[in-house]
N, CA, C and O atoms as a GROMACS GRO file, in nm:
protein
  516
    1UNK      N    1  -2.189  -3.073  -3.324
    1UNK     CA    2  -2.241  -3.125  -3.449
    1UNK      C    3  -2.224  -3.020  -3.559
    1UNK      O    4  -2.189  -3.062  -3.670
    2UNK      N    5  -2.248  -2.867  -3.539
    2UNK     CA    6  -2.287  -2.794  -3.637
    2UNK      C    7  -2.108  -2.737  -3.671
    2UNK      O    8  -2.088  -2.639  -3.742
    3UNK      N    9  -2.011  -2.804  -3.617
    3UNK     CA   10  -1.881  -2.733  -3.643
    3UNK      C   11  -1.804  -2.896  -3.701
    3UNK      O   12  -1.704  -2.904  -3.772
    4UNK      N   13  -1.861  -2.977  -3.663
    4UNK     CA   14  -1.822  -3.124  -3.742
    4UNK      C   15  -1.923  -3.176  -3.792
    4UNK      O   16  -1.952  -3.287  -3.747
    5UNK      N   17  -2.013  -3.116  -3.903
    5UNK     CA   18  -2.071  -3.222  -3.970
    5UNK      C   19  -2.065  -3.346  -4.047
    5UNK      O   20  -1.978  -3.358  -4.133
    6UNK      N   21  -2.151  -3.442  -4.024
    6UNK     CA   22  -2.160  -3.577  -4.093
    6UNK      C   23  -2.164  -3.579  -4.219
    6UNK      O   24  -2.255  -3.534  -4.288
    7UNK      N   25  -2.054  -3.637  -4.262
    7UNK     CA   26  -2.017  -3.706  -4.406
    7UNK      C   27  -1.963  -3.813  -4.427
    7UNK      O   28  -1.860  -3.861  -4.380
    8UNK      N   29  -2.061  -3.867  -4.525
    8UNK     CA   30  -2.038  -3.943  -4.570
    8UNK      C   31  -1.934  -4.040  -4.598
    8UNK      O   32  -1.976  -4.156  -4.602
    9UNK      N   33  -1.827  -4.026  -4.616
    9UNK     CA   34  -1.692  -4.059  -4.642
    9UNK      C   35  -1.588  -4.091  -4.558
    9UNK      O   36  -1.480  -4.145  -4.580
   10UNK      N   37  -1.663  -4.029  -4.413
   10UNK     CA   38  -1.608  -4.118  -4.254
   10UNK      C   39  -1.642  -4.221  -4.208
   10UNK      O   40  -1.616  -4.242  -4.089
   11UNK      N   41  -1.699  -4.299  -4.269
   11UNK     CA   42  -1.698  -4.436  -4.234
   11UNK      C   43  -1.657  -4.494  -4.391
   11UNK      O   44  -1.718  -4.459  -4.492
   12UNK      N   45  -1.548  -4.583  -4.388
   12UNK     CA   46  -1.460  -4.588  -4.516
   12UNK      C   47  -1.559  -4.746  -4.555
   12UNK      O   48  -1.584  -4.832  -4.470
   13UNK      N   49  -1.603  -4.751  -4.700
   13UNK     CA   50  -1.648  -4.845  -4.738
   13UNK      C   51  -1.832  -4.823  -4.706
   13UNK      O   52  -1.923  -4.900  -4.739
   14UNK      N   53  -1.838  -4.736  -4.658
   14UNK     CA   54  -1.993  -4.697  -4.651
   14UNK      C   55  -2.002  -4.537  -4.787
   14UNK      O   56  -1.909  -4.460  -4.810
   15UNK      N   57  -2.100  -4.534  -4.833
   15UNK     CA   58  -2.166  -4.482  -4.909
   15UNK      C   59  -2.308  -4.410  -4.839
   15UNK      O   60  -2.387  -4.465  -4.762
   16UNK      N   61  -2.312  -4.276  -4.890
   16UNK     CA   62  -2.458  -4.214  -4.857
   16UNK      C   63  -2.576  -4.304  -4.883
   16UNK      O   64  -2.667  -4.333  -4.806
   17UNK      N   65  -2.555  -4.349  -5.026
   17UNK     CA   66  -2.660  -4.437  -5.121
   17UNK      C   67  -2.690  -4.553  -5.036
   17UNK      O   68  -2.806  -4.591  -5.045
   18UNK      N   69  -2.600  -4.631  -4.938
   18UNK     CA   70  -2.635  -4.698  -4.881
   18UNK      C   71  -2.729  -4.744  -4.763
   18UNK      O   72  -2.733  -4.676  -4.660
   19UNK      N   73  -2.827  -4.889  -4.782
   19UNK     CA   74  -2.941  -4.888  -4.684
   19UNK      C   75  -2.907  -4.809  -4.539
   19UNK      O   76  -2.791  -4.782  -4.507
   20UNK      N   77  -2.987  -4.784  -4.481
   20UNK     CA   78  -2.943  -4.754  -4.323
   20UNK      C   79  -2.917  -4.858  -4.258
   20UNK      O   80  -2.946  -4.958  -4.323
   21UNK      N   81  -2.858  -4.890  -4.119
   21UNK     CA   82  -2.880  -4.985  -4.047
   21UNK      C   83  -2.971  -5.012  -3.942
   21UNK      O   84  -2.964  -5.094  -3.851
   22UNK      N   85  -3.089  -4.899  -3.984
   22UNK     CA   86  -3.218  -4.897  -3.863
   22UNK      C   87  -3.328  -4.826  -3.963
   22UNK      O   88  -3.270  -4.820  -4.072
   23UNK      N   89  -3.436  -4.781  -3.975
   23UNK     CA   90  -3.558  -4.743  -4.017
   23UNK      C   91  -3.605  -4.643  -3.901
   23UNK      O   92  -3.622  -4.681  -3.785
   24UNK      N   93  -3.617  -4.564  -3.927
   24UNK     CA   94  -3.764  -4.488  -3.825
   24UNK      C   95  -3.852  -4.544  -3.850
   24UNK      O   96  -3.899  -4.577  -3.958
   25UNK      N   97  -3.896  -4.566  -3.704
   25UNK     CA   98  -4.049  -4.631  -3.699
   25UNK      C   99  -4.068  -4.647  -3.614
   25UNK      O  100  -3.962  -4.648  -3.553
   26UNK      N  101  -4.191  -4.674  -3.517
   26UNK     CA  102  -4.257  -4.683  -3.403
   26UNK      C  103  -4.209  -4.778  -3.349
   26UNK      O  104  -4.191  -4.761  -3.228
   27UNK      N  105  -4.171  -4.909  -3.401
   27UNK     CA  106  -4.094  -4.991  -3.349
   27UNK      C  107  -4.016  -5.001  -3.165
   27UNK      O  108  -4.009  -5.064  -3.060
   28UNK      N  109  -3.966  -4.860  -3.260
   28UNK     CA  110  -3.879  -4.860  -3.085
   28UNK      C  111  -3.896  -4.656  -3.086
   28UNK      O  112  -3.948  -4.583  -3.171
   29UNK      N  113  -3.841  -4.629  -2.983
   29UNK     CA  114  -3.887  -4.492  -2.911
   29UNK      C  115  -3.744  -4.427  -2.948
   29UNK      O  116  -3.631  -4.452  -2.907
   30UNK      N  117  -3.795  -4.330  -3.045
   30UNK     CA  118  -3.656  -4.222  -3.042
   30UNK      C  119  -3.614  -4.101  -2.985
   30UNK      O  120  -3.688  -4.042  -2.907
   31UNK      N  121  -3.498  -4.053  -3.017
   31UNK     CA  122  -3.531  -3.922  -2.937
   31UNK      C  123  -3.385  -3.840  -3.040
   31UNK      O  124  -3.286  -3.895  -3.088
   32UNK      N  125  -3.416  -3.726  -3.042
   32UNK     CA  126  -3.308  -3.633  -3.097
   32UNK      C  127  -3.186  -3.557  -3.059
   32UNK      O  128  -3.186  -3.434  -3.057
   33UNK      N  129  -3.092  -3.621  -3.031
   33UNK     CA  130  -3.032  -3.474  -2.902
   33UNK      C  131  -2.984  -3.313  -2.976
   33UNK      O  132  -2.942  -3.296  -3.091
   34UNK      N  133  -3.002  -3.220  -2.883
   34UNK     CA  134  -3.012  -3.128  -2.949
   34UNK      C  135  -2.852  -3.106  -2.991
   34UNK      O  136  -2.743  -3.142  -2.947
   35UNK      N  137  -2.895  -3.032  -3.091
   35UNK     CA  138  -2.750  -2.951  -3.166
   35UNK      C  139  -2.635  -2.845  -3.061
   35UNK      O  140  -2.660  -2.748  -2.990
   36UNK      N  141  -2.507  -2.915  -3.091
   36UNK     CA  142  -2.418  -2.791  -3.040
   36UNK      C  143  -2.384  -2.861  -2.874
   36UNK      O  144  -2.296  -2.806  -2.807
   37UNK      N  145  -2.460  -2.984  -2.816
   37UNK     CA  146  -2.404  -3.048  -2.727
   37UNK      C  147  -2.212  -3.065  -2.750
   37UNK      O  148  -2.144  -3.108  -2.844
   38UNK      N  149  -2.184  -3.022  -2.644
   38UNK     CA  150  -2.006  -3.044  -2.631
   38UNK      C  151  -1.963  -3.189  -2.633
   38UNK      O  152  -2.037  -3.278  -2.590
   39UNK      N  153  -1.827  -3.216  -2.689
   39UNK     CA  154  -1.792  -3.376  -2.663
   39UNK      C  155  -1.797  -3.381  -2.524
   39UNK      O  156  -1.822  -3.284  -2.453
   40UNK      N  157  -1.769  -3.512  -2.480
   40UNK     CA  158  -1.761  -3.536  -2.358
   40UNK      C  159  -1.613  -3.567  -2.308
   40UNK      O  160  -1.541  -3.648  -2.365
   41UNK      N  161  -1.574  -3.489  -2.190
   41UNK     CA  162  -1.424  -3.467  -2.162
   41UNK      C  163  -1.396  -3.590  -2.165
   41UNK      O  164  -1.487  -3.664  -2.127
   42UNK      N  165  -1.276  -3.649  -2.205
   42UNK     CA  166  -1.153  -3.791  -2.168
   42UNK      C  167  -1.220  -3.855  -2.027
   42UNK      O  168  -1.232  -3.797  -1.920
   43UNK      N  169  -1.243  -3.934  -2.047
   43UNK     CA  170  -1.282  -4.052  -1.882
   43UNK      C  171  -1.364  -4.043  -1.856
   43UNK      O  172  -1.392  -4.123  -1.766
   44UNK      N  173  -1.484  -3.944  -1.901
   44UNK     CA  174  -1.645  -3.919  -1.844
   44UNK      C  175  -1.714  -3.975  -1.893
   44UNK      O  176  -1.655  -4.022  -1.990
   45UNK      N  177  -1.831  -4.012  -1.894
   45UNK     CA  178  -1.938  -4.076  -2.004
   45UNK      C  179  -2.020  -4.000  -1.971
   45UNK      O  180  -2.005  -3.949  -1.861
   46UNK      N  181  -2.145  -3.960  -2.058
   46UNK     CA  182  -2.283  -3.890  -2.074
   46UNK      C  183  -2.365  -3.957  -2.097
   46UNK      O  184  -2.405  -3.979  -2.212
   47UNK      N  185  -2.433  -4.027  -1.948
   47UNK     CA  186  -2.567  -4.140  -1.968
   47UNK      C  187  -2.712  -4.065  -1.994
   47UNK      O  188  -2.738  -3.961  -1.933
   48UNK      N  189  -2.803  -4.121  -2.084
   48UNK     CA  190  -2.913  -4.059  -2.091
   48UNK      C  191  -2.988  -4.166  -2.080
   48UNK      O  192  -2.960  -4.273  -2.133
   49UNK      N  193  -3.108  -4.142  -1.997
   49UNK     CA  194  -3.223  -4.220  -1.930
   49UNK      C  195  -3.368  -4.202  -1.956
   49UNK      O  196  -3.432  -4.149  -1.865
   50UNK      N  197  -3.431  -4.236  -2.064
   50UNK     CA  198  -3.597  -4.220  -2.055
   50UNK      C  199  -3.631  -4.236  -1.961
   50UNK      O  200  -3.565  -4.321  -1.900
   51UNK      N  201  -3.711  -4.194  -1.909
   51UNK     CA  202  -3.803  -4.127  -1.778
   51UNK      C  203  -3.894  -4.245  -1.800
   51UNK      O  204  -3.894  -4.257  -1.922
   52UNK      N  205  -3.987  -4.357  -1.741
   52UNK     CA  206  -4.098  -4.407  -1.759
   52UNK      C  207  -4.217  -4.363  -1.784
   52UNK      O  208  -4.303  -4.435  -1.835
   53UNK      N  209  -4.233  -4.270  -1.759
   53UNK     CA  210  -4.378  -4.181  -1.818
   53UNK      C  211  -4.326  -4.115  -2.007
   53UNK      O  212  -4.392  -4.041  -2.080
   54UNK      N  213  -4.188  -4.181  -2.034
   54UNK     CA  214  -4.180  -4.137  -2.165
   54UNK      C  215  -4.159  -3.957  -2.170
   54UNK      O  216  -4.126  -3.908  -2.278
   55UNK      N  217  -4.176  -3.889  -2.080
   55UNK     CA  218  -4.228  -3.743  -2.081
   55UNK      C  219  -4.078  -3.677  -2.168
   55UNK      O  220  -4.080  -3.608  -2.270
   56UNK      N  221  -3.933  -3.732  -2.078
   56UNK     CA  222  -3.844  -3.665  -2.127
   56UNK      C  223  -3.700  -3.720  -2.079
   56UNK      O  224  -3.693  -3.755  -1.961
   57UNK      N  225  -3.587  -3.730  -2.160
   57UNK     CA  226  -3.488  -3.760  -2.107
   57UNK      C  227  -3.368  -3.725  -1.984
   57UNK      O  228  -3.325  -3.611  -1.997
   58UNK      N  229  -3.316  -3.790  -1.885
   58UNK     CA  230  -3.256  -3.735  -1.791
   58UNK      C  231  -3.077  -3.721  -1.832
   58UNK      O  232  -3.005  -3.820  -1.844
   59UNK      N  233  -3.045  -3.627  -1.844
   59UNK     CA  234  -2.904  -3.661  -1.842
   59UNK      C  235  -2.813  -3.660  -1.726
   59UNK      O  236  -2.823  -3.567  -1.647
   60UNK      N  237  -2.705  -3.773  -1.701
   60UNK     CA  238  -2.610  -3.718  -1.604
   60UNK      C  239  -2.485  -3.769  -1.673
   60UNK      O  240  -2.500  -3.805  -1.790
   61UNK      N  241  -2.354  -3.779  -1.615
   61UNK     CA  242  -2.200  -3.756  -1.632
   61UNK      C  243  -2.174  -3.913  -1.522
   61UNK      O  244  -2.247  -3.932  -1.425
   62UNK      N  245  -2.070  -4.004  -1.557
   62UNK     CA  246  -2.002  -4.093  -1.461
   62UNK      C  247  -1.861  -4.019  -1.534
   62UNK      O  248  -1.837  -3.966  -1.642
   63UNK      N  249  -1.775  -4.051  -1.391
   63UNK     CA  250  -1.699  -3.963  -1.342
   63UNK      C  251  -1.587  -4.114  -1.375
   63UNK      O  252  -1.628  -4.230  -1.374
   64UNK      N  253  -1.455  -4.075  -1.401
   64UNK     CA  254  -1.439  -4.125  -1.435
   64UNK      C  255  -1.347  -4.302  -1.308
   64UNK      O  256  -1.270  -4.395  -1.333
   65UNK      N  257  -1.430  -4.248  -1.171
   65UNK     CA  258  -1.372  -4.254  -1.100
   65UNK      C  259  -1.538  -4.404  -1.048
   65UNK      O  260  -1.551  -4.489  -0.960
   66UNK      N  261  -1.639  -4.346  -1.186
   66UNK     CA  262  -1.741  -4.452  -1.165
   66UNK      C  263  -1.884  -4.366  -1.057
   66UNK      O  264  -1.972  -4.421  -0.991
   67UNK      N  265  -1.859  -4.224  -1.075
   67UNK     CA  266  -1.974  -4.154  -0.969
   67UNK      C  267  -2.004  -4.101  -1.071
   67UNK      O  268  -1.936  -4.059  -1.164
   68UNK      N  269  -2.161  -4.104  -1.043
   68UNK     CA  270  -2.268  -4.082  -1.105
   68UNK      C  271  -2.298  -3.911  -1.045
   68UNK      O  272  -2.327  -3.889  -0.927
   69UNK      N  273  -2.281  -3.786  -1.164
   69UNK     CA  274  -2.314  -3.663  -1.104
   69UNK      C  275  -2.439  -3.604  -1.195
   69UNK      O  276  -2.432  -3.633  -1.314
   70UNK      N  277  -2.527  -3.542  -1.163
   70UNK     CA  278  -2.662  -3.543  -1.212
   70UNK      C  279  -2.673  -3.352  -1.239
   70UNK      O  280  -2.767  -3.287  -1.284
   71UNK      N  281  -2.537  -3.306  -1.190
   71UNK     CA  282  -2.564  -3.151  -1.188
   71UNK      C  283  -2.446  -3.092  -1.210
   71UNK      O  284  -2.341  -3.155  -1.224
   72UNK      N  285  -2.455  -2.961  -1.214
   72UNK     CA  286  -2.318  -2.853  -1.280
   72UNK      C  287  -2.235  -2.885  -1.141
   72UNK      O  288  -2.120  -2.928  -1.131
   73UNK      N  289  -2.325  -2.853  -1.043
   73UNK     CA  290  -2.238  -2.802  -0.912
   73UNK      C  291  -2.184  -2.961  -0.855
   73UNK      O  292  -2.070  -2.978  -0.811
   74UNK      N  293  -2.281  -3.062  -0.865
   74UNK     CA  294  -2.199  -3.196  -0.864
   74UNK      C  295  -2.057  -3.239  -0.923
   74UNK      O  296  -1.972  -3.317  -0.881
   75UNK      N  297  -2.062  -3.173  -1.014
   75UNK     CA  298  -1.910  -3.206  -1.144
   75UNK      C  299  -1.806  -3.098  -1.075
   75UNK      O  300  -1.700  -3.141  -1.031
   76UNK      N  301  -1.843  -2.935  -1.065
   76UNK     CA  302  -1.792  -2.831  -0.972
   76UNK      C  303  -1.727  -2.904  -0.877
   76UNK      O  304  -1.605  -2.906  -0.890
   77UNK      N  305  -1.775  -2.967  -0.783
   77UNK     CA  306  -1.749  -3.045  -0.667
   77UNK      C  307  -1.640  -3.149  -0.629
   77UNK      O  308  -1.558  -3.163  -0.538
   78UNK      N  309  -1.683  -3.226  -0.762
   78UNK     CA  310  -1.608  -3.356  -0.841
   78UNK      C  311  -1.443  -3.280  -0.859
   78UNK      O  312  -1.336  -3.303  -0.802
   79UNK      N  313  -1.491  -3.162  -0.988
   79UNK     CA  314  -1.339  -3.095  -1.006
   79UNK      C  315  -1.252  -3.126  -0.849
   79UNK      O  316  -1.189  -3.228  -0.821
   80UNK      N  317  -1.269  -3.029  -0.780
   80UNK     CA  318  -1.244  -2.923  -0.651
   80UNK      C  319  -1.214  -3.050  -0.577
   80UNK      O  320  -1.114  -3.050  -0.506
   81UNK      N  321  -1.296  -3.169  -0.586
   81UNK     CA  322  -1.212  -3.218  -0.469
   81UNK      C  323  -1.086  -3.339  -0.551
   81UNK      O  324  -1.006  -3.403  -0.484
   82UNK      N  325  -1.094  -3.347  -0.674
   82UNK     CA  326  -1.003  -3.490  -0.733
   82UNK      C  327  -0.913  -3.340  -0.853
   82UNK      O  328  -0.962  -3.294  -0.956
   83UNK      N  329  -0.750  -3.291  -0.776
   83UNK     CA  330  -0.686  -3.163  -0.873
   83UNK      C  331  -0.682  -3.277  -1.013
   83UNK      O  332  -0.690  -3.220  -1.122
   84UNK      N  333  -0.674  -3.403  -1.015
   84UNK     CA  334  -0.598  -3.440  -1.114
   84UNK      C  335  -0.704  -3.387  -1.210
   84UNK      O  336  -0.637  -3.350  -1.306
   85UNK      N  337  -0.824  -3.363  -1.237
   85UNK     CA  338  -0.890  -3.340  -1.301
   85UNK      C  339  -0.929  -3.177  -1.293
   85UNK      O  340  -1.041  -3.126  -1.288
   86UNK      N  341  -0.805  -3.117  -1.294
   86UNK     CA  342  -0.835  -2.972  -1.286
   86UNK      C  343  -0.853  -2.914  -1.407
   86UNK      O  344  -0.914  -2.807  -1.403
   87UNK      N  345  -0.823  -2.950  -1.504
   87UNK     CA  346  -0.818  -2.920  -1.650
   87UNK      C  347  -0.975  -2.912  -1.684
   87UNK      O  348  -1.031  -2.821  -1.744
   88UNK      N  349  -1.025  -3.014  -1.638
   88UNK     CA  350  -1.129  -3.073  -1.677
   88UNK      C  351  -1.243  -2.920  -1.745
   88UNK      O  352  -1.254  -2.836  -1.656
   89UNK      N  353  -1.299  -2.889  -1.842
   89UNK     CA  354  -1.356  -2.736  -1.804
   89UNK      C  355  -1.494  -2.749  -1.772
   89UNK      O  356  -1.546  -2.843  -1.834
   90UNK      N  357  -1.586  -2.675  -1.682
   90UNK     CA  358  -1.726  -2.747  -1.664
   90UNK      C  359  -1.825  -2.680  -1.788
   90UNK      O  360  -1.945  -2.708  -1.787
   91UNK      N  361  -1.769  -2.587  -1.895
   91UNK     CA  362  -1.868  -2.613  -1.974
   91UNK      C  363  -1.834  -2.712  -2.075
   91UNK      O  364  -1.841  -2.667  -2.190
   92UNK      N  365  -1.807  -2.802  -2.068
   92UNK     CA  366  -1.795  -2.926  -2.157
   92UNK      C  367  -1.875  -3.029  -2.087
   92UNK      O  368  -1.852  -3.145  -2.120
   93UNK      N  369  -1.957  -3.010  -2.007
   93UNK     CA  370  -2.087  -3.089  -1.920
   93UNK      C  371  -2.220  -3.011  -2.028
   93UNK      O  372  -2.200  -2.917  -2.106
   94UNK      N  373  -2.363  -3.089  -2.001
   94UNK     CA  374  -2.437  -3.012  -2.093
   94UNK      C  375  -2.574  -3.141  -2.032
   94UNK      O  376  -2.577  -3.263  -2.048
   95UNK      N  377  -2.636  -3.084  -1.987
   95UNK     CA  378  -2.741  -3.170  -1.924
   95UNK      C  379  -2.886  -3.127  -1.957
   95UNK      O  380  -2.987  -3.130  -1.886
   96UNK      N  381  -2.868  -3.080  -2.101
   96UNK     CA  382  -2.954  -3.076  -2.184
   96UNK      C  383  -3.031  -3.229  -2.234
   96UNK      O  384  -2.971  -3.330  -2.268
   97UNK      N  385  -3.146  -3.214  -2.229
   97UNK     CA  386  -3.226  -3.350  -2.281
   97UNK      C  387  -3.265  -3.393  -2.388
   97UNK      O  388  -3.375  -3.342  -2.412
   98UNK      N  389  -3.229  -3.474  -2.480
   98UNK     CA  390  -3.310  -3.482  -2.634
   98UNK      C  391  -3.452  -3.463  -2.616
   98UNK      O  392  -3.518  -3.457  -2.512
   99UNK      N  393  -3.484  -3.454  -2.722
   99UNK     CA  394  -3.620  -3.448  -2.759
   99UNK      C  395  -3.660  -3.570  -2.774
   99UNK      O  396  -3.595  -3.645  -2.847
  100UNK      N  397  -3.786  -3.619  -2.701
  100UNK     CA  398  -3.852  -3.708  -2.729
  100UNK      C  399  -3.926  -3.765  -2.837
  100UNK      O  400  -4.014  -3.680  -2.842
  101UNK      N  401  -3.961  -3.865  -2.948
  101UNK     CA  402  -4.060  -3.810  -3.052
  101UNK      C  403  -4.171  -3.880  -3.021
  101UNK      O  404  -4.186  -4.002  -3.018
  102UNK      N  405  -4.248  -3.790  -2.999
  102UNK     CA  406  -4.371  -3.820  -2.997
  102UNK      C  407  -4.475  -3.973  -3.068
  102UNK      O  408  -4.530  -4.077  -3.034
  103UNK      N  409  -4.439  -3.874  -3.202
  103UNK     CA  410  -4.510  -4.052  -3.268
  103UNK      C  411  -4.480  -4.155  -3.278
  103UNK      O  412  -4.537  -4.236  -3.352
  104UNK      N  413  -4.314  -4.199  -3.152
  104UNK     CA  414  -4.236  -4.308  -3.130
  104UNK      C  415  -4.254  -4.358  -2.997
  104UNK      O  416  -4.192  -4.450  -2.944
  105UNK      N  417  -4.354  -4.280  -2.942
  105UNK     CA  418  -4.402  -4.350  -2.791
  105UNK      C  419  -4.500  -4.425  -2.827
  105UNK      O  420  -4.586  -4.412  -2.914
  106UNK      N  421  -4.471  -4.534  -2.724
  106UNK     CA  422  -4.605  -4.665  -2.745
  106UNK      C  423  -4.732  -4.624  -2.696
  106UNK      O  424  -4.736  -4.527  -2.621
  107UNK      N  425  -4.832  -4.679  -2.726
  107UNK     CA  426  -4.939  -4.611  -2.754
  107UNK      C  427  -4.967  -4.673  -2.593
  107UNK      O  428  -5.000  -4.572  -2.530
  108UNK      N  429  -4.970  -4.763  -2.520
  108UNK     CA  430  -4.922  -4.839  -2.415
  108UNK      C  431  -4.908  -4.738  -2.275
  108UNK      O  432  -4.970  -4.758  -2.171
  109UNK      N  433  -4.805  -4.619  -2.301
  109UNK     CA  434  -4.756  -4.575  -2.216
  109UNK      C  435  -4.815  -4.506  -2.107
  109UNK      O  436  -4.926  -4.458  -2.133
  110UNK      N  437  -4.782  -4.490  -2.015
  110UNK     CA  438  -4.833  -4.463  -1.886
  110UNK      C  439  -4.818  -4.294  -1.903
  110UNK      O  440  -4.703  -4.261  -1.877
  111UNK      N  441  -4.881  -4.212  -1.930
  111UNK     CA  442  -4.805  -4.072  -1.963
  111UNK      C  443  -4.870  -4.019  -1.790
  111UNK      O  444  -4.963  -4.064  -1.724
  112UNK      N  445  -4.789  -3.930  -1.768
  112UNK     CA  446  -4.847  -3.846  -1.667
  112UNK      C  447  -4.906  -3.696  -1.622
  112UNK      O  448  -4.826  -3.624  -1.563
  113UNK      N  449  -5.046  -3.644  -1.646
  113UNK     CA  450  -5.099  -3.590  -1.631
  113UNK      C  451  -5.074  -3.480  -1.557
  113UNK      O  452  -5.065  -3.492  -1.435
  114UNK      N  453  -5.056  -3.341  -1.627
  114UNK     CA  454  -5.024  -3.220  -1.545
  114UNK      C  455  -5.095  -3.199  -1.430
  114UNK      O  456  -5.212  -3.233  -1.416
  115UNK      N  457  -5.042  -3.157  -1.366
  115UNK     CA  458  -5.104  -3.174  -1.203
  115UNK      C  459  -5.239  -3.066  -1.209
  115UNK      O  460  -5.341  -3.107  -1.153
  116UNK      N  461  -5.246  -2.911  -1.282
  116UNK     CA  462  -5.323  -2.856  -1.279
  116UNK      C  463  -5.488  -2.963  -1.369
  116UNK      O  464  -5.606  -2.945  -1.338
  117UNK      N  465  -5.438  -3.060  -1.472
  117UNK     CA  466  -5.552  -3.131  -1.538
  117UNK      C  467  -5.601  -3.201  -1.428
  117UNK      O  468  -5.721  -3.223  -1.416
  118UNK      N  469  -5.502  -3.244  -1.331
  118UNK     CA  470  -5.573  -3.348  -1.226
  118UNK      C  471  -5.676  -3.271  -1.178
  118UNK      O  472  -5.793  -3.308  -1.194
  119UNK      N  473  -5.642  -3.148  -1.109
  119UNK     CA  474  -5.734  -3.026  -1.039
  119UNK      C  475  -5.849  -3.028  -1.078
  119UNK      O  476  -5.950  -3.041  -1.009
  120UNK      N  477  -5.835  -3.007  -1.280
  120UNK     CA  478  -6.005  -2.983  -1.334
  120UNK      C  479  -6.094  -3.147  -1.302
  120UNK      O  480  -6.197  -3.162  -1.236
  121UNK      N  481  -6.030  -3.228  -1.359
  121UNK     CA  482  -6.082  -3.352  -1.313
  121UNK      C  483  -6.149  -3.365  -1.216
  121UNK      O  484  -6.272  -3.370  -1.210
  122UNK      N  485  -6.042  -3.375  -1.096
  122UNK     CA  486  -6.134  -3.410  -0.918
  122UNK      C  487  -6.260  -3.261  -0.917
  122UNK      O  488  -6.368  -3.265  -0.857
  123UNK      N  489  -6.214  -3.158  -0.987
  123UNK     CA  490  -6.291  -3.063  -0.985
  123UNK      C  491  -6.459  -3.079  -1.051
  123UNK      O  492  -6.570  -3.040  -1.014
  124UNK      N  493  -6.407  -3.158  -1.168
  124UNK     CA  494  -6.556  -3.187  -1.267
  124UNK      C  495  -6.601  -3.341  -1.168
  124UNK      O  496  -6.719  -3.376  -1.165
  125UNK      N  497  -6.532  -3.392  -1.119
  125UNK     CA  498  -6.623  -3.544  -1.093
  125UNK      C  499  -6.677  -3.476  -0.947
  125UNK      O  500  -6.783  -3.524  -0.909
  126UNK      N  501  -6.634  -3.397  -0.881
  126UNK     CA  502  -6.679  -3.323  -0.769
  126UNK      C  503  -6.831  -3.255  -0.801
  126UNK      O  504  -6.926  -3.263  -0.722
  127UNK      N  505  -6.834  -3.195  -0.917
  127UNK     CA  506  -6.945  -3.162  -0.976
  127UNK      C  507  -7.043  -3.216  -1.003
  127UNK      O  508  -7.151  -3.161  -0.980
  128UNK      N  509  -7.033  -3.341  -1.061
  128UNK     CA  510  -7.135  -3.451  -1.078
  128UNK      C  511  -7.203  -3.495  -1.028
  128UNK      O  512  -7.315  -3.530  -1.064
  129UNK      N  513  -7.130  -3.508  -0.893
  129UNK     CA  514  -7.212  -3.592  -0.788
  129UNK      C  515  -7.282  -3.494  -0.742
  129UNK      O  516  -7.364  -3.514  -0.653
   0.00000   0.00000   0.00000
């Protein structure tokens, strides 16, 4: 992103001045991906998955062969055993997670509780009784 920035003038017949085609808003759940993520090599795709607890996004790589790899040493692997894809370089993988935004999770959501809060909990209702 920070070596091709967005302008305006790449999408021909669009204008800065012009409406968006979405709004921020709670509506729906966003998320940011971070800056400086690599393209994604020829034939791969980079799927990203909200987590159901909303907490944080998962990234993995389909291969272009339709396998789903979730790790460096998975893709490593991938290389090493298919040469045609020897070129391929593994830092152009990046299984970095956007950022979630916060004030775009439903109020709804099931969040899940750090395991040490569970501790004080069973710890304080242990107390009570």
């Amino acid at each position: 992103m920070e070596e091709n920035p967005y302008v305006c003038d790449r999408k021909p017949g669009v204008s800065c001045d012009d409406p968006a085609d979405i709004e921020y808003n709670a509506t729906r759940t966003w998320v940011i991906d971070r800056p400086g993520v690599p393209k994604t090599p020829e034939g791969f795709k980079r799927s990203l998955v909200l987590r159901r607890d909303f907490s944080k996004m998962d990234a993995y790589y389909i291969t272009p062969t339709g396998k789903k790899l979730r790790t460096r040493n998975e893709i490593a692997a991938f290389i090493e055993a298919n040469p045609k894809y020897k070129d391929v370089n593994l830092s152009a993988f990046n299984f970095t997670s956007p950022k979630v935004m916060e004030d775009t999770i439903p109020e709804d959501a099931v969040r899940k509780v750090p395991s040490s809060a569970n501790g004080n909990k069973k710890k304080a209702l242990k107390d009570s009784a």
